[in-house]
C-alpha positions in Angstrom: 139.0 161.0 255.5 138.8 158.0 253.7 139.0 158.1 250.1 135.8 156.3 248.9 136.6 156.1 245.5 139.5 155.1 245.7 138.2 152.4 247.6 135.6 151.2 245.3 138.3 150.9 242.2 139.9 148.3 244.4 137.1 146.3 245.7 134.5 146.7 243.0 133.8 145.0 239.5 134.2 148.4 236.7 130.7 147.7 235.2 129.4 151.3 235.2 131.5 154.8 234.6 130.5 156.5 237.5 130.8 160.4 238.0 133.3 161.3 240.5 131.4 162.3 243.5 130.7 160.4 246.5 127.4 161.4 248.2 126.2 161.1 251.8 123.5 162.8 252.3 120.0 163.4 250.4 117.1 166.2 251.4 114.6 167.0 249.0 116.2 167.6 245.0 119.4 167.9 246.7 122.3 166.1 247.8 126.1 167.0 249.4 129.0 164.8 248.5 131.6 163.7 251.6 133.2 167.2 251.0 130.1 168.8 252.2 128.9 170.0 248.6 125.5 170.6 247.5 124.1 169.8 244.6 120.7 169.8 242.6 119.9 166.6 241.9 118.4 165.8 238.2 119.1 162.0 238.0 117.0 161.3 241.1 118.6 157.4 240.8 117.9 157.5 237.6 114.1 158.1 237.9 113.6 156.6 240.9 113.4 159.1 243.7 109.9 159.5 243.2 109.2 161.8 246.2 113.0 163.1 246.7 115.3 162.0 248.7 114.9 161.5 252.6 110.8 162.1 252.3 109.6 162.0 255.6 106.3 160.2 254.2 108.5 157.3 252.9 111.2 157.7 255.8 108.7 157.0 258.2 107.0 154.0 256.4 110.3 152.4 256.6 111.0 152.9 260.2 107.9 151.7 260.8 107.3 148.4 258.7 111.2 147.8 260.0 110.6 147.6 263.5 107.3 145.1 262.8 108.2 142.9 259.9 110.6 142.9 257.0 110.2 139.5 255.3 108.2 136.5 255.7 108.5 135.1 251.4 105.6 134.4 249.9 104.5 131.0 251.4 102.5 133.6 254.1 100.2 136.6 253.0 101.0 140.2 254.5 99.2 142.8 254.8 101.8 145.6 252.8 101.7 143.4 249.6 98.1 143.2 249.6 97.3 146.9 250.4 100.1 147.6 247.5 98.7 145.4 245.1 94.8 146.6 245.8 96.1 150.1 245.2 98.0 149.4 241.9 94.2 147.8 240.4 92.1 150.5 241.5 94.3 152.8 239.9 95.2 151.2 236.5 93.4 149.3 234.0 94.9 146.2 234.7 93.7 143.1 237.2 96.3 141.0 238.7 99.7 141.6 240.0 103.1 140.0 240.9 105.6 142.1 243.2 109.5 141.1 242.5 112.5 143.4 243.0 113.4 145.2 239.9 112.7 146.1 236.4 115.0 144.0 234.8 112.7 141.0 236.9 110.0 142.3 236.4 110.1 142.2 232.4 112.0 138.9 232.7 108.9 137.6 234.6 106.9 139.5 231.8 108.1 137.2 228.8 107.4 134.3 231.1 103.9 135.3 231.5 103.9 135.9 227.4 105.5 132.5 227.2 103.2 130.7 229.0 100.3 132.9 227.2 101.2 131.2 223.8 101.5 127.8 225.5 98.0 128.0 226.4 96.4 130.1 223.7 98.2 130.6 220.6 99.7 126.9 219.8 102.7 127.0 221.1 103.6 130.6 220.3 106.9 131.7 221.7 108.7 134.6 220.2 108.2 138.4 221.5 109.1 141.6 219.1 110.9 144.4 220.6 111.9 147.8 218.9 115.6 149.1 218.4 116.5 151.6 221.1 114.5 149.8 223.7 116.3 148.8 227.1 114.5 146.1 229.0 117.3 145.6 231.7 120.8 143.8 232.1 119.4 139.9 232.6 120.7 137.7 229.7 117.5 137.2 228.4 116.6 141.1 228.8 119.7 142.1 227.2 118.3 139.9 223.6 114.8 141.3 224.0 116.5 145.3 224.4 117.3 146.6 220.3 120.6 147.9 221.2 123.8 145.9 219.7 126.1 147.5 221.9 124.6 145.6 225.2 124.1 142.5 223.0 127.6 141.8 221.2 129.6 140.8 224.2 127.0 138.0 225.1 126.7 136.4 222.1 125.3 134.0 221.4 121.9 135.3 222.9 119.2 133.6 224.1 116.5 132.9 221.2 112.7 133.9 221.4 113.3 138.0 220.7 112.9 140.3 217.5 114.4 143.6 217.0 112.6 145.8 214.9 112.8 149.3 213.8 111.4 151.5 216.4 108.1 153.5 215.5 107.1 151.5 212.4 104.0 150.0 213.0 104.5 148.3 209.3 107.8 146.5 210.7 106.0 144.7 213.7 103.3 143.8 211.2 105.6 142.4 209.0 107.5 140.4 212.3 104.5 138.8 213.0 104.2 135.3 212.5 102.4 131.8 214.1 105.4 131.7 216.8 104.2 135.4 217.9 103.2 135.0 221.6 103.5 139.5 222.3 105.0 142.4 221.5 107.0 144.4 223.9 107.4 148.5 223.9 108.4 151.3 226.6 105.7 154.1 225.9 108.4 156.4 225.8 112.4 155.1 225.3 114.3 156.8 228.5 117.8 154.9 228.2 117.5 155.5 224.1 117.8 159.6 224.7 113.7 160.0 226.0 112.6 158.9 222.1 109.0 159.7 221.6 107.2 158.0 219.2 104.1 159.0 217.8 100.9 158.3 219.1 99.2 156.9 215.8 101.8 153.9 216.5 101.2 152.6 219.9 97.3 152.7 218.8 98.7 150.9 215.3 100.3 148.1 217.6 97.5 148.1 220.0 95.0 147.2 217.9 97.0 144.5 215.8 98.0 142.9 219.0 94.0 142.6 219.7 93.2 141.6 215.9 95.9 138.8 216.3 95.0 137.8 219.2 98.9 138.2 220.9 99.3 140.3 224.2 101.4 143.9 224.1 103.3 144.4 227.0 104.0 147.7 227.9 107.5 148.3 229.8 106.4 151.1 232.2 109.5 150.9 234.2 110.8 154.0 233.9 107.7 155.9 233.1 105.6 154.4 235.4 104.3 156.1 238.4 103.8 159.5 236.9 106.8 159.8 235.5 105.3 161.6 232.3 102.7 163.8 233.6 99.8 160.6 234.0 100.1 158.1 236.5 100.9 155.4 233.8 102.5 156.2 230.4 99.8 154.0 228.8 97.3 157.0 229.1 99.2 159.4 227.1 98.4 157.4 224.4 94.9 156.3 225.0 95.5 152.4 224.7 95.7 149.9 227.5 98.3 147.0 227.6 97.8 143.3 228.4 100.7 143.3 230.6 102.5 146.0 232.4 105.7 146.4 234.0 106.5 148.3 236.8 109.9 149.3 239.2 112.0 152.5 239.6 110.0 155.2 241.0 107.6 152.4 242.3 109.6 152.4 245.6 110.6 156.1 246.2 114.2 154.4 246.5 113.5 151.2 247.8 113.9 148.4 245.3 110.7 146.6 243.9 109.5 145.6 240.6 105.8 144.6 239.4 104.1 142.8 236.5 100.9 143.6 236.2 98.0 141.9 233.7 94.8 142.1 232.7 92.5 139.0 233.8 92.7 137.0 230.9 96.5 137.2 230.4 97.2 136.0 234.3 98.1 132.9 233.5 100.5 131.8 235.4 99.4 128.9 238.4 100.9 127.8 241.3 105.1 126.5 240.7 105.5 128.5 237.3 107.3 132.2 238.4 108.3 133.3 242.2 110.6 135.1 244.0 112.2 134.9 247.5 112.1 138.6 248.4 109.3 139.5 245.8 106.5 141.8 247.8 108.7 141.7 251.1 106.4 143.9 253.6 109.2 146.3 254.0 109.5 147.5 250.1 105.7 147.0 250.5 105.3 149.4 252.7 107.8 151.6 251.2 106.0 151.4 247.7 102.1 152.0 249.3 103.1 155.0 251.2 104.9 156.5 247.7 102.3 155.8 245.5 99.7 157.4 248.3 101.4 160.3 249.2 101.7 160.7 244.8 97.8 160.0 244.4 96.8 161.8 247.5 98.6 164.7 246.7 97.7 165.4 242.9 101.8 165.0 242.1 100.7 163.8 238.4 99.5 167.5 238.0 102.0 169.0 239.0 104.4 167.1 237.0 102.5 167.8 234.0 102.9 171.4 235.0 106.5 171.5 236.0 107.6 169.2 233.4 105.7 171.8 230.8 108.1 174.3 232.6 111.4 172.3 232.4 111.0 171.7 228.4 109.9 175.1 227.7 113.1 176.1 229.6 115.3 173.6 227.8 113.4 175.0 224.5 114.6 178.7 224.8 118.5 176.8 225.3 117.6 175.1 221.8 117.2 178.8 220.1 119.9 180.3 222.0 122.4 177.5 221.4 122.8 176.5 217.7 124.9 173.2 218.7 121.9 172.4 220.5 120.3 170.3 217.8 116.8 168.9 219.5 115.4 169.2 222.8 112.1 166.1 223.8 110.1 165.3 226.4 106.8 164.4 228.5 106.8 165.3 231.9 109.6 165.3 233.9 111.7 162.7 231.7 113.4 164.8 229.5 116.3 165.3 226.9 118.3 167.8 225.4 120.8 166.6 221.9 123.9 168.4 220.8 125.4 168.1 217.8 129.1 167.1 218.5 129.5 164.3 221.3 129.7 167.0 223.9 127.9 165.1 226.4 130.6 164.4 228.9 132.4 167.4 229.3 129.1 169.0 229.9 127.9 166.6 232.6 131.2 167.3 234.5 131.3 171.4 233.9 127.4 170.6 235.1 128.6 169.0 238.3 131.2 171.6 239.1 128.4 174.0 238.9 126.1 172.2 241.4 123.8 170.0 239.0 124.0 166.2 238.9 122.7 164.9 235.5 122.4 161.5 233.1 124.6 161.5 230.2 122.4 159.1 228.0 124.2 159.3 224.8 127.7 160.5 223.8 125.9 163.7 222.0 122.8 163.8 224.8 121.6 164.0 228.1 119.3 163.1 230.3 117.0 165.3 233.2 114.5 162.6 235.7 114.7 165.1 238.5 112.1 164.3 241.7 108.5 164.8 240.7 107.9 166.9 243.6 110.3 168.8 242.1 109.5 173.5 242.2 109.7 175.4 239.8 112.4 177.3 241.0 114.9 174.6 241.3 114.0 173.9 237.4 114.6 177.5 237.6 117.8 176.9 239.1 118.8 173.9 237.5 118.2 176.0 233.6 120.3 178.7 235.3 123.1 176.2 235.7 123.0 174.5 232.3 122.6 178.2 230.7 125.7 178.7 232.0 127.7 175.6 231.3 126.7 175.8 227.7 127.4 179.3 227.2 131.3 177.7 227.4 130.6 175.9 224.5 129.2 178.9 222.3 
């Protein structure tokens, strides 16, 4: 047998620390390595394995859009993008859409729609706030607008345009606002920052002074899109609607897309301005419509609310039992659980000897995004697991 990692330490650049497993093979919440081990898969791609791995819904979807068409660009209409994009409206708050490839895209093509937004409407206006903690994706400009130094200090000097403010402090957006103010840009709930919550008084704060100034708020739904917290958008947990909307990760099932969506009045972009080659290819298309069908069809926003209920009541009873366990947060099946030594590692890997595959998000926290078809018994299982790893640590 060929030793794969191995392999990739020779051949690939060392941008990421990966976990030492190699897997092949994906059914449901599970997955076995080129050993032949089976695991219990809670990183689902990092939120992306909307319907598990290997669904046959999606599966088939991709067999078939492959053996018809797979790309065409954008010069030509098809029929997946449309279908995709009628599906998105009638199931949001928002009008228009524009299908790229990824998140990171998607809230690069975001700040373009802001930018072009002040040109038009606000004099000029330029500049986009951001919170600390926020992670907006690994594009030069993304990695200015995202509050966290340690992405931004080996690429200085960033591009200009982007404000870090305090996260949750309505009082310090207020206070960042200015003529050169074209949006302000938030993730409902901060996944890569260790699922921070903030509180729901605050998105309404910096809803309605995005409406009394007359600048858009962009939402970055790309992780907690697509039902990710218990509602099919993370905008409704909060009762607010953005102008603009990002989209990606659990879009596709697996499959890489990214969308932008807007309301009507903050579509402004006209033919030449934004574009991409493989944006809204029929294939991902196709991939995308039959997950978010198979999600709406099938009430699977319910039954993440339910299940995700069950997965933070579980981690809970950990939090009582465990004093090192210092905080435990969630909303539907994006979860965290915080230690208080940087324990983080060593329990990921005494996790993955045991059969679970999770996110270490922080040195002291990690990270559960299992499937959202996800049963209650492989919580069940997966608790079981952790329950057991952390009694080690008693």
């Amino acid at each position: 047998m060929r030793d794969w990692q191995e392999l990739a330490a020779k051949y690939f650049m060392n941008t990421v620390e990966r976990v030492p497993v190699t897997l092949v093979k994906g059914e449901g919440c599970y997955v076995w390595d080129d050993k032949g081990k089976k695991y219990l898969d809670f990183v689902a791609g990092w939120a992306v394995n909307s319907l598990g791995h290997s669904h046959p819904v999606l599966a088939k979807a991709i067999a078939r859009q492959a053996r018809t068409l797979i790309q065409v660009s954008n010069q030509f209409y098809s029929v997946p993008q449309i279908q995709l994009a009628e599906l998105l409206v009638k199931n949001s708050c928002l009008q228009k859409v524009f299908l790229c490839n990824s998140g990171a895209e998607a809230n690069e093509g975001a700040i373009k729609l802001a930018r072009r937004y002040g040109a038009r409407h606000l004099n000029s206006a330029y500049e986009v706030i951001s919170v600390t903690g926020s992670f907006h994706g690994r594009t030069l400009a993304m990695v200015a607008a995202s509050g966290q130094a340690k992405y931004q200090q080996p690429y200085l000097p960033l591009p200009t345009g982007f404000i870090n403010m305090d996260f949750n402090d309505f009082n310090a957006i207020k206070s960042a606002t200015g003529e050169k103010t074209c949006a302000v840009m938030l993730e409902p709930v901060q996944g890569e920052a260790g699922v921070k919550i903030p509180d729901k008084a605050y998105l309404k704060a910096v809803r309605d002074w995005c409406t009394e100034k007359g600048i858009l708020m962009i939402l970055d739904e790309v992780q907690t899109g697509i039902g990710r917290l218990g509602t099919l958008f993370g905008y409704e947990q909060f009762g607010i609607e953005p102008d603009v909307m990002t989209l990606a990760k659990g879009l596709g099932g697996g499959v890489p897309i990214g969308a932008i969506m807007a309301k009507e009045k903050a579509a402004v972009f006209v033919p030449g301005e934004h574009g991409s080659t493989f944006g809204g290819n029929p294939l991902t298309c196709a991939a995308a419509y039959a997950t978010l069908k198979y999600i709406l069809d099938n009430d699977v926003v319910g039954h993440v609310k339910t299940v995700g209920k069950h997965l933070l009541d579980g981690l809970g009873k950990l939090k009582r039992k465990y004093a090192f366990v210092t905080d435990v947060r969630g909303l539907g099946l994006l979860s965290a659980i915080e230690f208080k030594e940087e324990i983080g590692k060593a329990v990921l890997m005494a996790c993955l000897e045991n059969g679970l595959l999770v996110n270490r998000v922080r040195p002291n926290a990690l990270r559960f995004m299992p499937s959202l078809i996800v049963t209650r018994e492989e919580i069940d299982e997966a608790l079981g697991i952790l329950d057991r790893v952390l009694a080690n640590f008693a």
